[in-house]
C-alpha positions in Angstrom: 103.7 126.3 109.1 104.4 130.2 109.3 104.3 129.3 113.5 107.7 128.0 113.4 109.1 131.1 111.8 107.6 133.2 115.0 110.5 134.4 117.3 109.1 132.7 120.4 109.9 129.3 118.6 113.5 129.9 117.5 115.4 126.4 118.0 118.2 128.7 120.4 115.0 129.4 122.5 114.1 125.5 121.9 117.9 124.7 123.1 117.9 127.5 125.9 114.5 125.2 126.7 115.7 122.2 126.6 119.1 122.9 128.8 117.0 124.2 131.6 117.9 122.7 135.0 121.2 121.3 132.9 123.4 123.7 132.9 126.4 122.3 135.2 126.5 119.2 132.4 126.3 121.5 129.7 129.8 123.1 131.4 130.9 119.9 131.9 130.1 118.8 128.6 131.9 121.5 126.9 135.0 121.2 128.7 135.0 117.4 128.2 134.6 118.1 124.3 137.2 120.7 124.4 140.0 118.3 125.5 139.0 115.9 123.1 139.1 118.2 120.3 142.9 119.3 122.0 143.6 115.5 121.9 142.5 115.2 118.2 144.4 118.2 117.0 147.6 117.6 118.9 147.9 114.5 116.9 148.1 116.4 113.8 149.8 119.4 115.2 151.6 118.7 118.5 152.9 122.4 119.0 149.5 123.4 119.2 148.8 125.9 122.3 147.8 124.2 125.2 144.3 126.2 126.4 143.5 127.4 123.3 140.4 125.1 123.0 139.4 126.0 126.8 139.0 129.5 125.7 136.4 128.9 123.4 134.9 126.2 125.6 134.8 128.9 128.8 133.4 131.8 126.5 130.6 129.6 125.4 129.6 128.1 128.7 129.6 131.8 130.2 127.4 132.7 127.4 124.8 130.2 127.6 125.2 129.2 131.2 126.5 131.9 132.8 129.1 133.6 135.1 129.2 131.2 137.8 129.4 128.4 135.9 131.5 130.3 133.2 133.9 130.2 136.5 133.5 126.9 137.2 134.8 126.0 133.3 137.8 128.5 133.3 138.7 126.4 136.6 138.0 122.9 134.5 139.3 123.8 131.5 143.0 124.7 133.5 143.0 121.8 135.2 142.4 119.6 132.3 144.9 121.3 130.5 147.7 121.0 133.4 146.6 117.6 134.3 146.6 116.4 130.1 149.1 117.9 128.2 151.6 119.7 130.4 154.4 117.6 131.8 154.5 115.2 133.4 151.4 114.4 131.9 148.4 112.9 133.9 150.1 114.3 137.0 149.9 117.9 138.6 153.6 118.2 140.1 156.5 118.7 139.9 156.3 121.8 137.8 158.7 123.7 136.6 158.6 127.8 137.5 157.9 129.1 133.6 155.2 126.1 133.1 153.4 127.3 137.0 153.6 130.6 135.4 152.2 129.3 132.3 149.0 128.2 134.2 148.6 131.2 136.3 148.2 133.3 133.7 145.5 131.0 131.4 143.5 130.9 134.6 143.6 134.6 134.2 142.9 134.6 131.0 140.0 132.7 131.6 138.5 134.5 134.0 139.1 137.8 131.7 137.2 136.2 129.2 134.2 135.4 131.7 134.6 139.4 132.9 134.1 140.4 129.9 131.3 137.9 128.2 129.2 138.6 131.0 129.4 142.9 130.5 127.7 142.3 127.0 
């Protein structure tokens, strides 16, 4: 019994296990959940920022996947973001000047957050 309370059996080491060789489905994955949870919400609150929810998304891949893939989210997470709920939705133009600005700088954002997650 007292083996499972042994560091090298921690369930993150057990999930870091498992997810080996998974990790582009695990960005995916996140990403994917992240614009359902937007979907959810904005039916409660529909003023709700748009990339909010691809922030956290992005920070966790990056931290359990890394910063390639963290990349590859922060890219994701924009375009399902642009593509979703910015309008016209479920199409990527026309686009007004402020909204293309808009998306620019969560893109940046994005990638700030991957910058920094991977310094620690």
């Amino acid at each position: 019994m007292d083996t499972f309370l042994r560091p090298e059996f921690s369930i993150f080491k057990q999930v870091v296990l498992a997810l080996r060789g998974k990790k582009y489905l695990v960005a995916i994955l996140a990403i994917a959940l992240a614009t359902v949870l937007r979907f959810g919400i904005g039916l409660l609150w529909p003023d709700l920022p748009i990339f909010g929810l691809y922030y956290l998304a992005t920070l966790f891949v990056t931290v359990t996947c890394g910063v390639l893939l963290g990349l590859m989210a922060a890219a994701l997470g924009t375009a399902a973001g642009w593509w979703f709920f910015i309008p016209p939705s479920y199409a990527f133009f026309p686009i007004p000047d402020d909204t293309a600005a808009n998306i620019v700088l969560s893109l940046l954002i994005s990638v700030a957050i991957v910058v920094i997650a991977a310094r620690e």
